[in-house]
VOBA-1610 file (N, C-alpha, C; in pm, whole numbers, padded with zeros to 5 digits, always signed):
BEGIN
Unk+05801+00848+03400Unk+05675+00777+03379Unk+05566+00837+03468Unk+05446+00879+03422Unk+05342+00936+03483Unk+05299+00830+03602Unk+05250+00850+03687Unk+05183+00767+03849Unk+05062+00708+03767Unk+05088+00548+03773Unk+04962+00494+03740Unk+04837+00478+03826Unk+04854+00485+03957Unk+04750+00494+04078Unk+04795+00627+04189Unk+04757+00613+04244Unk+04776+00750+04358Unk+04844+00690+04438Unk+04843+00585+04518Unk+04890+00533+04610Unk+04934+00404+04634Unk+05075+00381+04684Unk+05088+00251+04661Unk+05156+00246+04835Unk+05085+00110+04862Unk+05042+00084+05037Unk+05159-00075+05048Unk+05265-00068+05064Unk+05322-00130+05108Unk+05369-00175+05231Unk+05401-00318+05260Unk+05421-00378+05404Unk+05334-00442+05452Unk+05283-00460+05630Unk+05222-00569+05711Unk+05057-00556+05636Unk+05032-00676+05612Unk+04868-00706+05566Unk+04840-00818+05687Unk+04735-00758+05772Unk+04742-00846+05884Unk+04535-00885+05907Unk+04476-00986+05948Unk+04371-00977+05983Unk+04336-01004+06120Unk+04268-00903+06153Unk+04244-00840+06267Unk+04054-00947+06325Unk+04047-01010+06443Unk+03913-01078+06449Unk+03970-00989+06637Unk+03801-00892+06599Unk+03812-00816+06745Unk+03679-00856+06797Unk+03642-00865+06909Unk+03530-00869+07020Unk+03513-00739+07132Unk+03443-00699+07162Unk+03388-00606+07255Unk+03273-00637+07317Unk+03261-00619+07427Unk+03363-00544+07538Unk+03406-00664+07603Unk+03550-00698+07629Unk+03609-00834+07721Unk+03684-00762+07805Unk+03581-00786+07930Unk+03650-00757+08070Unk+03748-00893+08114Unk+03757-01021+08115Unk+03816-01110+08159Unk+03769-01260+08051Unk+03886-01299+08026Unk+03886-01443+07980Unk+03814-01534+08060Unk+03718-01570+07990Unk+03633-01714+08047Unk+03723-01823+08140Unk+03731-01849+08259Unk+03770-01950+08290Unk+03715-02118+08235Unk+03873-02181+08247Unk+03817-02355+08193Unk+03739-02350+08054Unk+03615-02401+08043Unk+03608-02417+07929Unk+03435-02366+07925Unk+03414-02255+07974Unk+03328-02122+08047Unk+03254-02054+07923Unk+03190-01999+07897Unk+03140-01909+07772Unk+03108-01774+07863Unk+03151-01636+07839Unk+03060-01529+07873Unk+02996-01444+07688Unk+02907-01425+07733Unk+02853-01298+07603Unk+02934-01177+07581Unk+02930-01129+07456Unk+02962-01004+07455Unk+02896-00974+07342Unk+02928-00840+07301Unk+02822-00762+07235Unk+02854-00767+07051Unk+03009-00758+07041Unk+03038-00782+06864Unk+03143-00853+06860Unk+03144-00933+06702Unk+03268-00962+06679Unk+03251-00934+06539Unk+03411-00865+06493Unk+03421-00775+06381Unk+03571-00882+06333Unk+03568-00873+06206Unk+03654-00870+06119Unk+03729-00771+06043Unk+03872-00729+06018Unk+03895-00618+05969Unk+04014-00660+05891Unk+04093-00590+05778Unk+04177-00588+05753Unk+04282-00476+05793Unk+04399-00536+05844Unk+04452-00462+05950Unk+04615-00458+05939Unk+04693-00434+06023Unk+04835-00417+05950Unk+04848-00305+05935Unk+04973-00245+05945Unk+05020-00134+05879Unk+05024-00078+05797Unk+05012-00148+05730Unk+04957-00144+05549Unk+04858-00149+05538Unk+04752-00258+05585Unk+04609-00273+05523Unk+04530-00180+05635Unk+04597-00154+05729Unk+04481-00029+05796Unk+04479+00117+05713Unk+04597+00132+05639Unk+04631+00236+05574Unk+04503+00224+05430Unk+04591+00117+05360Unk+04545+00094+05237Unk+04383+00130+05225Unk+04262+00083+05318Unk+04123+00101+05319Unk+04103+00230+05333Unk+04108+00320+05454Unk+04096+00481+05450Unk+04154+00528+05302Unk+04273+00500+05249Unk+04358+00583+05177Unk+04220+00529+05018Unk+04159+00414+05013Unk+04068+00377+04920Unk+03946+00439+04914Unk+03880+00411+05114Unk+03779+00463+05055Unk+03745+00652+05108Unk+03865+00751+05094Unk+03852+00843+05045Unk+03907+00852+04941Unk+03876+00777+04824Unk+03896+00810+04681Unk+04036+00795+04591Unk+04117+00732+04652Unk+04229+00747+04600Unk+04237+00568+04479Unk+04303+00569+04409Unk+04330+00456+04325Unk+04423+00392+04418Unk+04394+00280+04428Unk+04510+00231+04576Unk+04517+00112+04523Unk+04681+00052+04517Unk+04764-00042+04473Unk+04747-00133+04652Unk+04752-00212+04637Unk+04810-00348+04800Unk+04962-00416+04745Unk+05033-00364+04821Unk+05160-00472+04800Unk+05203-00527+04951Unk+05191-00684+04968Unk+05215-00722+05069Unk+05206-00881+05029Unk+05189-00974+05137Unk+05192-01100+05123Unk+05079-01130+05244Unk+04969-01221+05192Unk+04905-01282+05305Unk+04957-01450+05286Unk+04868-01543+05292Unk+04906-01698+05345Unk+04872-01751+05221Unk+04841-01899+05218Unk+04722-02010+05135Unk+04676-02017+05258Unk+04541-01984+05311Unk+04454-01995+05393Unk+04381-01952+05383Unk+04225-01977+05459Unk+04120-01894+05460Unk+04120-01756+05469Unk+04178-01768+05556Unk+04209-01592+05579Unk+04307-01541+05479Unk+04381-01582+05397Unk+04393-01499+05292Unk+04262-01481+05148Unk+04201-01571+05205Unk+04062-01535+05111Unk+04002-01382+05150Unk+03967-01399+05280Unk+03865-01279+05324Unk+03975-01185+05308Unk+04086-01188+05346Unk+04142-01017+05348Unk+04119-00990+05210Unk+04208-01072+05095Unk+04205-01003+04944Unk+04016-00975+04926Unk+03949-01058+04932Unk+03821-01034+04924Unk+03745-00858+04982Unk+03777-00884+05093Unk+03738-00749+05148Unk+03838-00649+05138Unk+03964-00635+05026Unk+04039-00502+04983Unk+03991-00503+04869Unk+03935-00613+04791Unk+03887-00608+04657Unk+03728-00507+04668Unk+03630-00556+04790Unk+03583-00498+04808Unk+03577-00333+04785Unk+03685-00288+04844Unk+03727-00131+04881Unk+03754-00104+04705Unk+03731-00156+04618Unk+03844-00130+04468Unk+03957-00098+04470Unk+04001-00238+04568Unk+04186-00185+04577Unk+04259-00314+04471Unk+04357-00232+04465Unk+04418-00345+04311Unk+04509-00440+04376Unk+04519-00567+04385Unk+04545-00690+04507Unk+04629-00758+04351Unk+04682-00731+04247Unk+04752-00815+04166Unk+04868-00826+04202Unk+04915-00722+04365Unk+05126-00751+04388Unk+05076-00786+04512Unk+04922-00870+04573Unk+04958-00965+04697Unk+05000-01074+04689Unk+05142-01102+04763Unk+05154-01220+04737Unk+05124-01341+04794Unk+05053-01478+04789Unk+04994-01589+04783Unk+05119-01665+04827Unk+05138-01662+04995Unk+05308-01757+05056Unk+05241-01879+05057Unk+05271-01972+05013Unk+05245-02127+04971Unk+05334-02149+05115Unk+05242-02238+05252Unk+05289-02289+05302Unk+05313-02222+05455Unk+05269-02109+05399Unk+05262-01965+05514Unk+05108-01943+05540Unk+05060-01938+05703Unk+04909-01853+05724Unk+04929-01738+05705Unk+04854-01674+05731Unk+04810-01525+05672Unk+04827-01471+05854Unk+04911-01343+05850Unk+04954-01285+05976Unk+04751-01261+06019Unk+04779-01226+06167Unk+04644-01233+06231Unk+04641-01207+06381Unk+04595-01149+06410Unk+04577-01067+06567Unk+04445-01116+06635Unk+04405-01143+06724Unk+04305-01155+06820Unk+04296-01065+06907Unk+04169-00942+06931Unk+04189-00802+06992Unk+04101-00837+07077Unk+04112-00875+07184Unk+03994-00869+07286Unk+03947-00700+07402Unk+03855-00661+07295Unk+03877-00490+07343Unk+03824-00486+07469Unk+03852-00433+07597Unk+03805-00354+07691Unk+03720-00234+07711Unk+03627-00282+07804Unk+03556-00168+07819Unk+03607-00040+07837Unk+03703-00032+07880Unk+03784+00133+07870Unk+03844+00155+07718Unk+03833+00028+07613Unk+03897+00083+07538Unk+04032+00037+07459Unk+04112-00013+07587Unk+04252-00057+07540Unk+04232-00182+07475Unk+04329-00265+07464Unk+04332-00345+07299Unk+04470-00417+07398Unk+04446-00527+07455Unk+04534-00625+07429Unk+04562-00695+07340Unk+04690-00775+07290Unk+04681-00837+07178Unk+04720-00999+07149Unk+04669-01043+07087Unk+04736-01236+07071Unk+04758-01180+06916Unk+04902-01225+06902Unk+04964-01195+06764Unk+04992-01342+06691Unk+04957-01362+06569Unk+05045-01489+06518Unk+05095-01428+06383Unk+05212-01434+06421Unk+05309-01435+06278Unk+05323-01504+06167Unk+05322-01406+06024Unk+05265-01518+05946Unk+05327-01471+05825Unk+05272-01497+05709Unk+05294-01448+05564Unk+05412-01293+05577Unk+05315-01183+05634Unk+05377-01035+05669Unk+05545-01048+05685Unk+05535-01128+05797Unk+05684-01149+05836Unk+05810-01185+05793Unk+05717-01291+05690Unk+05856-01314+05616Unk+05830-01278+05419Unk+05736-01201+05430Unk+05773-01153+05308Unk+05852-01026+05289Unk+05921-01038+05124Unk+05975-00977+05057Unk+05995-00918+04901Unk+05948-00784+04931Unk+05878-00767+04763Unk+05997-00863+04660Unk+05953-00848+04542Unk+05957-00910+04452Unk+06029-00811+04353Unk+06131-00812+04272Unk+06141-00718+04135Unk+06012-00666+04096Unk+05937-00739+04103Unk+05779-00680+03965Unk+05763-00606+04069Unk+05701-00690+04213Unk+05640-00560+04283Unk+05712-00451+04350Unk+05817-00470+04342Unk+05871-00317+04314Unk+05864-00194+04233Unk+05879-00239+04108Unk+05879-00178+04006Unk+05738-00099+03983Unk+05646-00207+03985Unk+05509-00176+04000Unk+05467-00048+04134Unk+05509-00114+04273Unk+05480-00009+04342Unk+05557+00113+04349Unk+05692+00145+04272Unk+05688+00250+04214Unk+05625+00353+04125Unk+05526+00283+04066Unk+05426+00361+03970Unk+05336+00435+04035Unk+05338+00451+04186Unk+05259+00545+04262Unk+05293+00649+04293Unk+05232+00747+04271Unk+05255+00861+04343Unk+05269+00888+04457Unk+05251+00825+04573Unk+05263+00868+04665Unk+05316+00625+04705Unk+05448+00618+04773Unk+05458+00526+04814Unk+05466+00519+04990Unk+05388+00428+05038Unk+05403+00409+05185Unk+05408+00289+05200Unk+05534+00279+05300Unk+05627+00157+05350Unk+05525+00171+05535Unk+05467+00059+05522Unk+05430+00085+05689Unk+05468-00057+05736Unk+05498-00093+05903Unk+05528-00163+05970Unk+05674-00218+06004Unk+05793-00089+05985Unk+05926-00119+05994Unk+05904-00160+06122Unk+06016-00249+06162Unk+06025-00366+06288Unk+05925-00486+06323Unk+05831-00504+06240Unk+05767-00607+06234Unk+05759-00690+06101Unk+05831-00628+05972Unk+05882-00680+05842Unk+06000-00724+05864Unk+05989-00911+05900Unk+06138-00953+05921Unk+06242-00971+05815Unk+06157-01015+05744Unk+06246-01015+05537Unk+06269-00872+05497Unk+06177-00787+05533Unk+06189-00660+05466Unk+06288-00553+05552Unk+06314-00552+05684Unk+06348-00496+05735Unk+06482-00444+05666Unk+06578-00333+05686Unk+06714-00318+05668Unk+06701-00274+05551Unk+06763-00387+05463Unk+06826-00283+05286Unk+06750-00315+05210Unk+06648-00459+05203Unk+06550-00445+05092Unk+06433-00287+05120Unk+06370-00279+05281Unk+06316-00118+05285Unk+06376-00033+05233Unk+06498-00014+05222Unk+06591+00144+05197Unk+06561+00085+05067Unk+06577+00020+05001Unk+06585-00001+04804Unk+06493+00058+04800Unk+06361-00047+04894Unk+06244+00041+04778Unk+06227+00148+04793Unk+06234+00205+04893Unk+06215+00395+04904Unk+06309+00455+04846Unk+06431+00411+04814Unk+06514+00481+04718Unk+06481+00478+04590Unk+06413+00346+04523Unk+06365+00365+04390Unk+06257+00436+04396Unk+06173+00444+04461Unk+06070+00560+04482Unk+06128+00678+04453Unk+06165+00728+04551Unk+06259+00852+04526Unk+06302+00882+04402Unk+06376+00777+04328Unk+06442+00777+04179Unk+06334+00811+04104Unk+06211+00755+04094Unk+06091+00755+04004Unk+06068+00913+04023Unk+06078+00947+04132Unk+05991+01119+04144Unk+05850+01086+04235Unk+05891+01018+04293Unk+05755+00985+04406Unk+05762+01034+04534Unk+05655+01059+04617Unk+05690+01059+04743Unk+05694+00982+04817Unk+05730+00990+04947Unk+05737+00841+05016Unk+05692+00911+05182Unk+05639+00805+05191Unk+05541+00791+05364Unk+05608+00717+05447Unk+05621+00678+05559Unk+05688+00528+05585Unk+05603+00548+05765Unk+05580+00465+05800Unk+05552+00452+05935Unk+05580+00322+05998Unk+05614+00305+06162Unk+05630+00129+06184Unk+05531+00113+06259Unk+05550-00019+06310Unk+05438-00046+06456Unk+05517-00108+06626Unk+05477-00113+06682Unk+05489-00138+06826Unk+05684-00156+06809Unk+05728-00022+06820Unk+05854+00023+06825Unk+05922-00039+06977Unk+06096-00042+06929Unk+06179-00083+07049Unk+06321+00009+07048Unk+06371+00025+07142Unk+06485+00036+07127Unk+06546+00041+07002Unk+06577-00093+06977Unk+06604-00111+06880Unk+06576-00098+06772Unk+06478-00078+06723Unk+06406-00021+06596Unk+06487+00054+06562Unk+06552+00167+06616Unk+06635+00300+06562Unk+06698+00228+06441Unk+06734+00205+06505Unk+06851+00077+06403Unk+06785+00061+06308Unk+06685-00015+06239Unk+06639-00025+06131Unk+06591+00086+06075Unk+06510+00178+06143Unk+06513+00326+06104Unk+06560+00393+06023Unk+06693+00405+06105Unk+06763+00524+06078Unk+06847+00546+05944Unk+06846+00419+05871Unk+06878+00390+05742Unk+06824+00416+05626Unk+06679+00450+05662Unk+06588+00468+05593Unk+06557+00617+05595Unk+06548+00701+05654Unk+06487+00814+05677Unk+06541+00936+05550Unk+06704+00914+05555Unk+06737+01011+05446Unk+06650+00985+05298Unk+06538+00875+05262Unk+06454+00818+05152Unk+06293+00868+05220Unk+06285+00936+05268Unk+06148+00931+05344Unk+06127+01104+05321Unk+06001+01111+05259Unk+05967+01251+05296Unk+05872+01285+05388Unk+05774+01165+05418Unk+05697+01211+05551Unk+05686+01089+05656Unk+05769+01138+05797Unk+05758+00962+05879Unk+05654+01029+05960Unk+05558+00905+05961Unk+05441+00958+06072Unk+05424+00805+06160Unk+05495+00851+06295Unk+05480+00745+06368Unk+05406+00806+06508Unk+05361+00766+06581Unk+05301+00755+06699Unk+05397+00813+06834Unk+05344+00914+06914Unk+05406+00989+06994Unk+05482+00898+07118Unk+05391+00766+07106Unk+05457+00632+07214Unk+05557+00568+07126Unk+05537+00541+07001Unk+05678+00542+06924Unk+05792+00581+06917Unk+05758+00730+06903Unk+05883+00798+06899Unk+05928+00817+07064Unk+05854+00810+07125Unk+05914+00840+07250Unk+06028+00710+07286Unk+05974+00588+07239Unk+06058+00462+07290Unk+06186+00508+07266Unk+06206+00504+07131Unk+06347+00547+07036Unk+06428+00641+07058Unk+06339+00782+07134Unk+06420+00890+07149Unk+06448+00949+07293Unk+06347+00897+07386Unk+06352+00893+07504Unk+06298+01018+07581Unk+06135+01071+07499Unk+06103+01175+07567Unk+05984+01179+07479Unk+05869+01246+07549Unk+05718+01244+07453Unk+05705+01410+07400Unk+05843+01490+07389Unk+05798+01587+07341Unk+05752+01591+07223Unk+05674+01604+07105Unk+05701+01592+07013Unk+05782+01671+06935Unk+05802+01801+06940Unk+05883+01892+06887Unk+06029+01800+06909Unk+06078+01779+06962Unk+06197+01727+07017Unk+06232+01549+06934Unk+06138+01528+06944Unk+06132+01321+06857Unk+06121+01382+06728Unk+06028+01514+06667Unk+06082+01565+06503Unk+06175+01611+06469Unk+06230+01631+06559Unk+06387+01766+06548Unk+06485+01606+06495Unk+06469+01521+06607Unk+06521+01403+06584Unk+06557+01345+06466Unk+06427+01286+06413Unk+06400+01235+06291Unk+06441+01278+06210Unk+06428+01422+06154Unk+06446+01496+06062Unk+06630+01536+06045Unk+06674+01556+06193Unk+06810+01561+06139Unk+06881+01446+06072Unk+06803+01312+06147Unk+06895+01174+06046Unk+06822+01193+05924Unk+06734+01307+05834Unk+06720+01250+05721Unk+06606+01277+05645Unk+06450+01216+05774Unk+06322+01270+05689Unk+06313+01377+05700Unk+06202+01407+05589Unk+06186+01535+05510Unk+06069+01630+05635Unk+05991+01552+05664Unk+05889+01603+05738Unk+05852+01514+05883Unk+05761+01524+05979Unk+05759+01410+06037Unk+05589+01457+06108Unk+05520+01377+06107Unk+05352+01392+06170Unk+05359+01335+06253Unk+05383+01331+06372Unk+05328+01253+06469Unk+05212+01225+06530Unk+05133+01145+06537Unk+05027+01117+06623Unk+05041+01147+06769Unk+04930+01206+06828Unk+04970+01207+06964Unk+04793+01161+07040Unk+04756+01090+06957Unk+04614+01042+07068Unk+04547+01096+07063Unk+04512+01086+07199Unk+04357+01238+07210Unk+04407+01366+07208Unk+04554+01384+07197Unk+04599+01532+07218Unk+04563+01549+07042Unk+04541+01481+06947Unk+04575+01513+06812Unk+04708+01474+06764Unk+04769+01558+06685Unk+04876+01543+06639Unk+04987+01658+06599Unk+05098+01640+06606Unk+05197+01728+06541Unk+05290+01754+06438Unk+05307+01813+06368Unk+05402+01817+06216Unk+05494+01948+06208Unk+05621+01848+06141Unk+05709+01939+06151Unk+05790+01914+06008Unk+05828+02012+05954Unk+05917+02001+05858Unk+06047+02058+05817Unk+06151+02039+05765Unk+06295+02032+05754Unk+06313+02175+05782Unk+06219+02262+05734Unk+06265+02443+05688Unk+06223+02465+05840Unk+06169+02421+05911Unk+06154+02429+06048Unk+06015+02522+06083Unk+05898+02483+05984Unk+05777+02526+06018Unk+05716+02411+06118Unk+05634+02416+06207Unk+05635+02317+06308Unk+05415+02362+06326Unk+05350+02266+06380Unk+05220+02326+06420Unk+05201+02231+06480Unk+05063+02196+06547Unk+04982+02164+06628Unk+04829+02110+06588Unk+04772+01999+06502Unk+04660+01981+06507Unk+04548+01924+06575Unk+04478+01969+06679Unk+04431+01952+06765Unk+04338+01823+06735Unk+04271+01712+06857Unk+04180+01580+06770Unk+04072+01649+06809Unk+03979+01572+06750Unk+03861+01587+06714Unk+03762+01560+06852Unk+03616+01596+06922Unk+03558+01571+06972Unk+03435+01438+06957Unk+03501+01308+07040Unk+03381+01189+06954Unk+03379+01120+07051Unk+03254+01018+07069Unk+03222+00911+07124Unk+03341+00795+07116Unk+03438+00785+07162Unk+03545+00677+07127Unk+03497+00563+07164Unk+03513+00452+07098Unk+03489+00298+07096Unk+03582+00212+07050Unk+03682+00202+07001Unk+03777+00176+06970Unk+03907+00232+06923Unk+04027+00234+06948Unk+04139+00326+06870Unk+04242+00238+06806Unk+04145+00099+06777Unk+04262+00017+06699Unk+04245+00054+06560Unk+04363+00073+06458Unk+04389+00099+06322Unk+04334+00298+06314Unk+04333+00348+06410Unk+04334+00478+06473Unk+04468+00582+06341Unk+04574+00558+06405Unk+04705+00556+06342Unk+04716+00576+06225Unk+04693+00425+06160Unk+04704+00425+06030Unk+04592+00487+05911Unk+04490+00515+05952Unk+04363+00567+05925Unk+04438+00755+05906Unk+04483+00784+05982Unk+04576+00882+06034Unk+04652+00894+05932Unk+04744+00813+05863Unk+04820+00759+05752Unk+04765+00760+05666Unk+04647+00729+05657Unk+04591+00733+05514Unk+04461+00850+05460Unk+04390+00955+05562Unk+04405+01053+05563Unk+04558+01196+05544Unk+04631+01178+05577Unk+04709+01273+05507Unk+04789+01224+05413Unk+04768+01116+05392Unk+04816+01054+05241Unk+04686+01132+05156Unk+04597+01078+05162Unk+04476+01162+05062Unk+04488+01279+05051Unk+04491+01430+05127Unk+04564+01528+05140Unk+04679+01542+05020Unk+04772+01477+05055Unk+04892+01467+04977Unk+04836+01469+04822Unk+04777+01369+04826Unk+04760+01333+04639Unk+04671+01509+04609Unk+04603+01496+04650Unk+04503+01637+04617Unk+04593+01753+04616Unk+04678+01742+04673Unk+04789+01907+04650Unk+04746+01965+04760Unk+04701+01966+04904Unk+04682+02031+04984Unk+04731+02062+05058Unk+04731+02176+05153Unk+04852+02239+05199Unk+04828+02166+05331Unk+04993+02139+05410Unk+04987+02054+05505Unk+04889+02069+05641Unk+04832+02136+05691Unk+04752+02187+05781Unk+04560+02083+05693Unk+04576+02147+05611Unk+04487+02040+05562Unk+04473+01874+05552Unk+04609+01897+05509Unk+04630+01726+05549Unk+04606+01686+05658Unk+04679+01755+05762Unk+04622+01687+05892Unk+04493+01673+05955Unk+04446+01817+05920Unk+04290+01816+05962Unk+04224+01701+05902Unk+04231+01654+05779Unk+04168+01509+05697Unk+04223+01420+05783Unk+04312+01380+05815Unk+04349+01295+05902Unk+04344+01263+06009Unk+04345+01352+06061Unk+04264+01381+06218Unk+04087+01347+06182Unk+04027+01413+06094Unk+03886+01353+06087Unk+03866+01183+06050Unk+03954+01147+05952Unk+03979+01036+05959Unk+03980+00918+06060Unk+04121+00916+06144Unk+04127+00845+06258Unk+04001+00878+06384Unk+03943+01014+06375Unk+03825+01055+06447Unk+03727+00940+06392Unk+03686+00935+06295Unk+03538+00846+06254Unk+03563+00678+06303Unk+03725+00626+06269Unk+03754+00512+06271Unk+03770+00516+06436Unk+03778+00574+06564Unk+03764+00563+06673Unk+03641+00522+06718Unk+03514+00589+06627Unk+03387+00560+06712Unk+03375+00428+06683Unk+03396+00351+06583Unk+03348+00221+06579Unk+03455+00129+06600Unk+03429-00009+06527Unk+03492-00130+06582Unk+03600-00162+06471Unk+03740-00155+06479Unk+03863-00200+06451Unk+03866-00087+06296Unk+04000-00163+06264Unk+04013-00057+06137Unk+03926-00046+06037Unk+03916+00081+05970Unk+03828+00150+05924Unk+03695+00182+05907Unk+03671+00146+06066Unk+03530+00140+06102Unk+03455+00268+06067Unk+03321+00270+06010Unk+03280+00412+06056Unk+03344+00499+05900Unk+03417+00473+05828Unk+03472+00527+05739Unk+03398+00506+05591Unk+03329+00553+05561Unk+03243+00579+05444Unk+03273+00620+05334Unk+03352+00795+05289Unk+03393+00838+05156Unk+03434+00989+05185Unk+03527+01022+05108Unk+03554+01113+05106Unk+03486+01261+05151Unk+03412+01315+05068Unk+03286+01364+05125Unk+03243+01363+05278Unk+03195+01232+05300Unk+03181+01212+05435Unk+03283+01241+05586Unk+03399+01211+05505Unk+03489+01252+05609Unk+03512+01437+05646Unk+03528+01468+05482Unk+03523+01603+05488Unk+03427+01661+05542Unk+03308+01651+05554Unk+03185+01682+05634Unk+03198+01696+05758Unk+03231+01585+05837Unk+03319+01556+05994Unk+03455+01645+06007Unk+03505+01663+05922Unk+03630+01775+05901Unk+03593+01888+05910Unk+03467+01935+05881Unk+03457+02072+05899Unk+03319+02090+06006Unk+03255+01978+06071Unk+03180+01997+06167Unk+03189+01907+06274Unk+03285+01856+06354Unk+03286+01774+06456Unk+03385+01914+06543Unk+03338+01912+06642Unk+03387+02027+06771Unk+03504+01939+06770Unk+03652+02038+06799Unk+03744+02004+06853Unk+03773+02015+06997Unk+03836+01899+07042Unk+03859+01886+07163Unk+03978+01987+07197Unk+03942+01974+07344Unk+04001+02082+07438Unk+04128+02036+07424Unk+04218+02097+07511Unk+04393+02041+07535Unk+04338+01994+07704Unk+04377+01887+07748Unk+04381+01839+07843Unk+04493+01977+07952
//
């Protein structure tokens, strides 16, 4: 069966309410000012899903938010993006997962998490079937999908696989233990792109050459790692390996950084471009979504990114 959309963005749909700049919590019942408060759709999935939309791709949402307000605004603002929201599912009885980011003036991102819809959903037959009709499928947020975790993930990337699709998969705030859910999955995975503090938890070293060698022997096909301000690294099975250096920018935020990252060389992917390209899109990508406030800040259109792809100075190597 031919790919009815380009991309199908499966896993955590989370909403993200960030403030900048919070040096310290108000004591008692205190007010201080600060300068924004942003709304985003966020998650592993929905930080993906927006970049991977609005550079041009036909983008499917499969996930679960709440009956709550906040499952209004997220579907609202992916509908926004022209993303197709008919396999979100509506948990009767469940809020809608949701983060409170109180950003720092340096930058970092503490977090207040409430667990919600994300956590305990679990695709569905239809939306399976359905998010197989993509060409390109990405599973994001292994270890924070408590229903999904284990053998319903490995199904769906195996029916992916079966269809003739490719498959993406990335998690979030990795443990130890994560391997474990992992490692089951990977022989179904053709590109894992997780985070160089990720892989380091799991494998016990920030080389990256060394956390891909890893990965790839249990299984995936390729592996991108993020590595921050260093950029990023990719490696694949035949054992071609490179280095894409990040971008030079005003940083203001690096939340949904990552997945922006994810959904730049997902776009890449659909276009047929050779992997060095991919990353460079992706790297410009997570570059634009740094200068501004939470995920997919700053992120405009295809075009636009490519523009920043071929004229933003690359940064030095520390």
């Amino acid at each position: 069966m031919s790919p009815t959309h380009d991309v199908s963005v499966c896993g955590s749909y989370i909403l993200d309410i960030l403030g900048v700049p919070v040096s310290d919590i108000p004591p008692g019942g205190t007010r201080y000012l600060i300068d924004e408060i942003r709304l985003t759709v966020a998650g592993t999935a929905g930080g993906t899903v927006i970049p991977c939309a609005r550079l041009g791709l036909k983008a499917l949402a499969v996930g679960a938010v709440g009956a709550d307000e906040k499952a209004d605004w997220v579907l609202d603002a992916l509908r926004r993006d022209g993303i197709d929201v008919s396999m979100m599912e509506r948990m009767a009885g469940n809020p809608t997962s949701a983060t409170i980011l109180p950003i720092r003036p340096d930058g970092s991102r503490p977090a207040l998490h409430a667990r919600g819809a994300s956590a305990r959903w679990r695709i569905s037959a239809a939306a399976q079937a359905r998010a197989c009709e993509g060409r390109i499928v990405h599973l994001g947020g292994v270890g924070s999908l408590l229903a999904m975790d284990g053998e319903p993930s490995r199904a769906l990337l195996a029916d992916a696989r079966k269809a003739g699709r490719t498959t993406t998969l990335d998690l979030i705030s990795a443990r130890p233990e994560t391997l474990a859910l992992l490692e089951p999955l990977l022989p179904e995975v053709d590109f894992f792109m997780p985070s160089i503090d990720e892989t380091a938890v799991m494998v016990g070293t920030h080389d990256p050459a060394a956390c891909a060698r890893f990965f790839i022997e249990r299984g995936a096909g390729a592996c991108a790692i993020s590595l921050g301000s260093e950029g990023s690294f990719v490696m694949t099975r035949d054992g071609r390996h490179f280095t894409m250096p990040a971008f030079e920018v005003p940083v203001r935020d690096t939340t949904g950084c990552g997945d922006a990252y994810s959904g730049g060389f997902i776009a890449g992917l659909v276009r047929g471009w050779e992997l060095t390209e991919c990353a460079r899109l992706a790297t410009a990508t997570a570059a634009l979504v740094a200068t501004g406030l939470g995920s997919g800040a700053n992120l405009v259109s295809f075009d636009e990114t490519v523009s920043a792809m071929n004229s933003l100075p690359v940064r030095k190597a520390a």
